[in-house]
Backbone as a printed PyTorch tensor [residue, N CA C, xyz], in Angstrom:
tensor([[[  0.8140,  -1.1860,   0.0000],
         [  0.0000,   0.0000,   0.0000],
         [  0.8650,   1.2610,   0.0000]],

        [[  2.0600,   1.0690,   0.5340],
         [  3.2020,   2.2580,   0.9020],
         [  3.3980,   2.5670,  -0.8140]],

        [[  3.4990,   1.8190,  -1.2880],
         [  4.2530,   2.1470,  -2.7500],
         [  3.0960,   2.4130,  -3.8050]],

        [[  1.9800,   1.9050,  -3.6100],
         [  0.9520,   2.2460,  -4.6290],
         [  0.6790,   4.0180,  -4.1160]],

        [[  0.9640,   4.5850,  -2.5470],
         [  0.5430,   5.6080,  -2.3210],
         [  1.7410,   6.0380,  -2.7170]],

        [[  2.9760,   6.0320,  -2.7630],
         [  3.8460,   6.6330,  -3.2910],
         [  3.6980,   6.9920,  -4.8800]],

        [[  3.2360,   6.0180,  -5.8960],
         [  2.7090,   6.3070,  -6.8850],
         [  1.8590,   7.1150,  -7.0820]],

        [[  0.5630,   7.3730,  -6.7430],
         [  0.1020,   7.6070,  -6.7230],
         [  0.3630,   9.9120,  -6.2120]],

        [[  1.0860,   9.6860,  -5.2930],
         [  1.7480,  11.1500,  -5.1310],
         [  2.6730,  11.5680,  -6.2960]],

        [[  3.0640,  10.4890,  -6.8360],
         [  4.3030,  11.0420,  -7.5280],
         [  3.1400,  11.0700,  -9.3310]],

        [[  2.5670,  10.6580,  -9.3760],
         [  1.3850,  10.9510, -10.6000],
         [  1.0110,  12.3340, -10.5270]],

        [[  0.3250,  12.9210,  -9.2190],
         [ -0.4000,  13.9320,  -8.3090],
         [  1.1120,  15.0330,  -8.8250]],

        [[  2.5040,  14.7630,  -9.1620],
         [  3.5400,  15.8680,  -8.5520],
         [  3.5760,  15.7420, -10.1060]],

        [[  4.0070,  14.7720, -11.2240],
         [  4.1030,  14.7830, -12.3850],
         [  3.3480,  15.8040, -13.1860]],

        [[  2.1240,  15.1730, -12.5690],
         [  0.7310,  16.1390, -13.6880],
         [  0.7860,  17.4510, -13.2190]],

        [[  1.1060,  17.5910, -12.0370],
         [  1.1130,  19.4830, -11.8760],
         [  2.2190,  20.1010, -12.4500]],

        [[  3.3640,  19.4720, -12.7210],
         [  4.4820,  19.7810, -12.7100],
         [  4.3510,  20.3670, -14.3900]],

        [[  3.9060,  18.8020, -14.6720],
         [  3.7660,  19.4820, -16.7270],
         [  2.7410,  20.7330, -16.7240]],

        [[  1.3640,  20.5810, -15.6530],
         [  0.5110,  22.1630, -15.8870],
         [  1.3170,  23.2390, -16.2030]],

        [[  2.1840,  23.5830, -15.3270],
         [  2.7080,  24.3100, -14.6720],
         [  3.7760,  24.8960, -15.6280]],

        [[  4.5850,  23.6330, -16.0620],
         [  5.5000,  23.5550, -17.3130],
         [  4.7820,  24.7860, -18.3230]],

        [[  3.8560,  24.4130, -18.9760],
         [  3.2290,  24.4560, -19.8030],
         [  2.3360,  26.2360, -19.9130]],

        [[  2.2360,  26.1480, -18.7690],
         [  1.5010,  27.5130, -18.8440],
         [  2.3310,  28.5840, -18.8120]],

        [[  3.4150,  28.3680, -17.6090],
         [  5.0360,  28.6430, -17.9000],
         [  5.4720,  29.4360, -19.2730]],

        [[  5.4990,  27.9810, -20.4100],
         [  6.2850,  28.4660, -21.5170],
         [  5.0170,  29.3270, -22.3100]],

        [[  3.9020,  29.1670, -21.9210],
         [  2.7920,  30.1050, -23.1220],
         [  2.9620,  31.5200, -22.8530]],

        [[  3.5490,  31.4850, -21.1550],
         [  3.8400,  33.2650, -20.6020],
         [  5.0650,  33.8050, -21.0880]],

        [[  5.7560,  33.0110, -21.8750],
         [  6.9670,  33.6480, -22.2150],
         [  8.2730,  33.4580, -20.9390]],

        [[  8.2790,  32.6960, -20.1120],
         [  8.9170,  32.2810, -19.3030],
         [ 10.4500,  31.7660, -19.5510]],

        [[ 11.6140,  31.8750, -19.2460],
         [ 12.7700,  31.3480, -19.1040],
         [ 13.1740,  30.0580, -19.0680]],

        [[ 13.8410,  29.3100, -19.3610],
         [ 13.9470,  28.2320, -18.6500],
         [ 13.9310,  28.0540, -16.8780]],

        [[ 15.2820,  29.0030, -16.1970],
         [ 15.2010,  28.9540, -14.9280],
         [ 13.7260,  29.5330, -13.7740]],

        [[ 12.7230,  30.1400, -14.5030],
         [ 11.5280,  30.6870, -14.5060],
         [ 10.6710,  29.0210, -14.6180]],

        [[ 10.4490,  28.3690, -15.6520],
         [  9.8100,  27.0750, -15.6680],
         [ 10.3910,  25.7930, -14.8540]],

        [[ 11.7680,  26.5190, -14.2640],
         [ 11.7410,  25.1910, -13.2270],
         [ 11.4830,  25.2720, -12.4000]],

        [[ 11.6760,  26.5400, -11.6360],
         [ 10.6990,  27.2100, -10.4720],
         [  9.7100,  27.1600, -10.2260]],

        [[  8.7790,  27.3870, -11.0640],
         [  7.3950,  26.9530, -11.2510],
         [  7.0660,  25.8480, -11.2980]],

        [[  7.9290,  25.0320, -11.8750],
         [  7.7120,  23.1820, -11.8310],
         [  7.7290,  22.8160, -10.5270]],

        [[  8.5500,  22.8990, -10.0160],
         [  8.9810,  22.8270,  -8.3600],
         [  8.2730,  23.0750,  -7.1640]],

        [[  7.8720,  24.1410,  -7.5260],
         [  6.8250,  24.8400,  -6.4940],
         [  5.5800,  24.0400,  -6.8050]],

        [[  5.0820,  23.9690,  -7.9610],
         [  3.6880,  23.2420,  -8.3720],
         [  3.5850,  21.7220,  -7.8680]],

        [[  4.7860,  20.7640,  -7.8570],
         [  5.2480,  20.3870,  -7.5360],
         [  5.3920,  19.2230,  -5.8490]],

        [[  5.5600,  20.7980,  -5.1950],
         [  5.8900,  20.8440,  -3.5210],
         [  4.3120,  20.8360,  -3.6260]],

        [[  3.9300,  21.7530,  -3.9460],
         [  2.4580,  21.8180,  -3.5970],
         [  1.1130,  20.9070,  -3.6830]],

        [[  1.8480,  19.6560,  -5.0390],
         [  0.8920,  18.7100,  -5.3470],
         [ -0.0120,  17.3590,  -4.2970]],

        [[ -1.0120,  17.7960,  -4.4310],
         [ -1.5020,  16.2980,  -3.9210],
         [ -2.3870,  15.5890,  -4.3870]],

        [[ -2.6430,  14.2290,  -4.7290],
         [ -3.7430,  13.2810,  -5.2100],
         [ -4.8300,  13.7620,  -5.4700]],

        [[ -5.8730,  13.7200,  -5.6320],
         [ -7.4920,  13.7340,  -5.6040],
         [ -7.5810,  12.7920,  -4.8690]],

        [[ -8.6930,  13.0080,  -3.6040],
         [ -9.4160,  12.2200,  -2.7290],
         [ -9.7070,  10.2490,  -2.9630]],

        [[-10.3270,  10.6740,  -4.2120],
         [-10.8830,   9.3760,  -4.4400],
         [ -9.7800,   8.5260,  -5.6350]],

        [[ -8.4770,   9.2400,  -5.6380],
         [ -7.7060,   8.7130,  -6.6540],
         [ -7.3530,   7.3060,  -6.3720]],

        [[ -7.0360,   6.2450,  -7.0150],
         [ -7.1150,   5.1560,  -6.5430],
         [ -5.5850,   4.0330,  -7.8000]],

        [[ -5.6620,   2.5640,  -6.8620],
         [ -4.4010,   1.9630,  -7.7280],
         [ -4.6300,   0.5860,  -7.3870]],

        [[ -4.5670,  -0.2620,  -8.8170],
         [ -4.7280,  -1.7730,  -8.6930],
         [ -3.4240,  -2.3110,  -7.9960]],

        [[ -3.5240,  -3.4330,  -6.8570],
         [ -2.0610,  -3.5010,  -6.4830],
         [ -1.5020,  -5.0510,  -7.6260]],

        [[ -2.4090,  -5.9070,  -7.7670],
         [ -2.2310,  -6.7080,  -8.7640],
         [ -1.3130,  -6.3280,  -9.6970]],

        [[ -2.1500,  -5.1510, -10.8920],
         [ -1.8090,  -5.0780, -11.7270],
         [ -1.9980,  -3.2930, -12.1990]],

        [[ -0.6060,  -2.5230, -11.5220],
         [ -0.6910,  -1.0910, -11.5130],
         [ -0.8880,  -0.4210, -12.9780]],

        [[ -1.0290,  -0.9550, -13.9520],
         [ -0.6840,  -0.7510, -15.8230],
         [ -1.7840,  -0.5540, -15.9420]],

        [[ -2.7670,  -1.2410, -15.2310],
         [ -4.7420,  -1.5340, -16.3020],
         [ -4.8510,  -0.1060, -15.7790]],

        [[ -6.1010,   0.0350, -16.5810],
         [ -7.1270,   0.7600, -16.5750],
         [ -8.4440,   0.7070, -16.3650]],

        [[ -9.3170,   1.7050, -15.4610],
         [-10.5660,   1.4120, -14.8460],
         [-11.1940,   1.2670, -16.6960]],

        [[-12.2110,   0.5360, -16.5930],
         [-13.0320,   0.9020, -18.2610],
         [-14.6070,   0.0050, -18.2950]],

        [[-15.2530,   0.5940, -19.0530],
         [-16.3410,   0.4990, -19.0850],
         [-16.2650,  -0.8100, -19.8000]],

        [[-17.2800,  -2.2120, -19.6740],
         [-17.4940,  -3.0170, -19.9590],
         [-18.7410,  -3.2950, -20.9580]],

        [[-18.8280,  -4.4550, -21.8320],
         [-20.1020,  -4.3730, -22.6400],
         [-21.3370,  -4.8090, -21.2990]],

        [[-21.3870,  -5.1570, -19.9840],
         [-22.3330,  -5.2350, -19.4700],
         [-22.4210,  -3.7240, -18.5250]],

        [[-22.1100,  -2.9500, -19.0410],
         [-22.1910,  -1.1880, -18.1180],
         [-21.6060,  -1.4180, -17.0030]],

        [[-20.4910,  -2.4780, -16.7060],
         [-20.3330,  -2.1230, -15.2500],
         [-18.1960,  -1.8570, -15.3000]],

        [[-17.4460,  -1.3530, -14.5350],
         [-16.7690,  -0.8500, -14.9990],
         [-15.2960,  -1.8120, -14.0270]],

        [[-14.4650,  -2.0790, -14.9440],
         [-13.6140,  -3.5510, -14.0490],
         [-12.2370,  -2.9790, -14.4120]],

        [[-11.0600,  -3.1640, -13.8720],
         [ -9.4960,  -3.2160, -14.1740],
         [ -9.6250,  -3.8800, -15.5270]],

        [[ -8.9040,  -3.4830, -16.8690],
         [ -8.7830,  -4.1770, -18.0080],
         [ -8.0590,  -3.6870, -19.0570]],

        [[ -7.4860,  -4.1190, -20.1250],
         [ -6.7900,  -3.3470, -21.2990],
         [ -8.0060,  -3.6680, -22.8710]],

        [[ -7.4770,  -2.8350, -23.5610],
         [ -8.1480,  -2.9630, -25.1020],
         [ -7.0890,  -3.8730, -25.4700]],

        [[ -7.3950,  -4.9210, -25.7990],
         [ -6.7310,  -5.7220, -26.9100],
         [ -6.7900,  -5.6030, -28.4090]],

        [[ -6.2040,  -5.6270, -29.2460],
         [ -6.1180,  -5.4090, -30.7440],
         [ -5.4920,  -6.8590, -31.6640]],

        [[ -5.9340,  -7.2390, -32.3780],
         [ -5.1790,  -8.3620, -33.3820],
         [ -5.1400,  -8.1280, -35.0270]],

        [[ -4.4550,  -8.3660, -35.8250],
         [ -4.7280,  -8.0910, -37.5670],
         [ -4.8290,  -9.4900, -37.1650]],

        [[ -5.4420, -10.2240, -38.3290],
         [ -5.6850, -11.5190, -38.6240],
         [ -5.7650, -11.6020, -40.4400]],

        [[ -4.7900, -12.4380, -40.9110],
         [ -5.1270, -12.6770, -42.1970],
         [ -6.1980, -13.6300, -42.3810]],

        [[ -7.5640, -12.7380, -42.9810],
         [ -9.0000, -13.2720, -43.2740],
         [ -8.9550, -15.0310, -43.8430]],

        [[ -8.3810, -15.0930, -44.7960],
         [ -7.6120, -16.1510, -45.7790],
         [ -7.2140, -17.4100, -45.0450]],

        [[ -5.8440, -17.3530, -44.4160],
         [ -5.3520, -18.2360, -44.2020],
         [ -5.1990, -18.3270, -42.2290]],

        [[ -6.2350, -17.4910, -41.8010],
         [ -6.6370, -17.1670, -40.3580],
         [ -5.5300, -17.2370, -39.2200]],

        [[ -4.3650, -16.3800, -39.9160],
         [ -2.9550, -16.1560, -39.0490],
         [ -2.6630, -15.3440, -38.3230]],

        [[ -2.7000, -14.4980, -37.2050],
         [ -2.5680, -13.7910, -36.9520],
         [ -1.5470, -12.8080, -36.8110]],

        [[ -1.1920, -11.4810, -37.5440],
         [ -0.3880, -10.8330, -38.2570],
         [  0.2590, -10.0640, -36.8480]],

        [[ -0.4850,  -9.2910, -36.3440],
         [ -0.2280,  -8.4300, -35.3380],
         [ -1.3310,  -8.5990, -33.9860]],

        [[ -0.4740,  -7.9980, -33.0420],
         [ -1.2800,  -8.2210, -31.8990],
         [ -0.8490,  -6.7190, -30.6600]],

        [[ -1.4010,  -6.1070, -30.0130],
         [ -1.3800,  -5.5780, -29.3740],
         [ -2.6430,  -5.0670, -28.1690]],

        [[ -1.7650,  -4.6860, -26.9860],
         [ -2.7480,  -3.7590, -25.6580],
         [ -2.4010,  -2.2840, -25.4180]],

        [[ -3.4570,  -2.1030, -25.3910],
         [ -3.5050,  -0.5040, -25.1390],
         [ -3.7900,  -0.3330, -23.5130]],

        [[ -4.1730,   0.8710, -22.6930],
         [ -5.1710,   1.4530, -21.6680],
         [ -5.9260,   1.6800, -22.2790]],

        [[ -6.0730,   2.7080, -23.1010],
         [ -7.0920,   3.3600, -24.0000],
         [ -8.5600,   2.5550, -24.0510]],

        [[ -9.6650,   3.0200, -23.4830],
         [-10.9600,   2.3120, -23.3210],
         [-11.4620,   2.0730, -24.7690]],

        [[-11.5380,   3.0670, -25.8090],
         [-11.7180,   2.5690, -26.6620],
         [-10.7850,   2.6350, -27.9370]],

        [[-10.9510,   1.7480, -28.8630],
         [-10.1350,   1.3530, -30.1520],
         [ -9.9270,   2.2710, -30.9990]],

        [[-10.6900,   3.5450, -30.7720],
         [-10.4150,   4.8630, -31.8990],
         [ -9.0870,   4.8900, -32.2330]],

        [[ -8.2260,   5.3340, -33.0020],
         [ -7.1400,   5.7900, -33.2790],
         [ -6.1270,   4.2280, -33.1500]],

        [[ -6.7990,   3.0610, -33.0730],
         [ -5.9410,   2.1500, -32.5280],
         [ -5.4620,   1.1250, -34.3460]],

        [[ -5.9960,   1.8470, -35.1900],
         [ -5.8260,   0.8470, -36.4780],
         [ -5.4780,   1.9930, -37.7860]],

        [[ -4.0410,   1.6890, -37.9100],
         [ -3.8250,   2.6810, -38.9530],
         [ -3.9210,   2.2430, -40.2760]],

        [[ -4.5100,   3.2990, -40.9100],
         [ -4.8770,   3.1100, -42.1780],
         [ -3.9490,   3.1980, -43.6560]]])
């Protein structure tokens, strides 16, 4: 539990850190100006309340299921040659759904 909450802070310090980054460089900011601001945003970060972490398996993603109810899981992907029924490629995403997952 020590280390999923450690994750879980250090997600909470990441994501403020890039905000922060980011709004930083749109102000016309310095480099030594955007690390300051990283830092501080940073020190200051904490979780959301209800933020949460599989200890199983820290990679999945919460996602909506075909019966509406919502479980730890990945999108799976396969090419399959129609023909000779081989399977070409295979991959997992997080990503809940397959949009953008098949290039054309």
């Amino acid at each position: 539990m020590r280390e999923a909450m450690k994750a879980i802070e250090a997600e909470a310090k990441e994501r403020a850190g890039a905000k922060e980054a980011s709004k930083a460089e749109r102000a016309g900011a310095d480099q030594d100006e955007i690390a300051q601001a990283v830092k501080q945003a940073e020190d200051k970060a904490t979780p959301p309340a209800k933020a949460q972490r599989n200890f199983t398996d820290p990679e999945s993603r919460i996602m909506k299921t075909a019966d509406a109810s919502f479980h730890y899981c990945y999108s799976g992907q396969a090419v399959v040659d129609e023909k000779s029924q081989v399977v070409l490629a295979g991959a997992l995403t997080q990503q809940a759904t397959d949009v953008d997952q098949l290039t054309r």
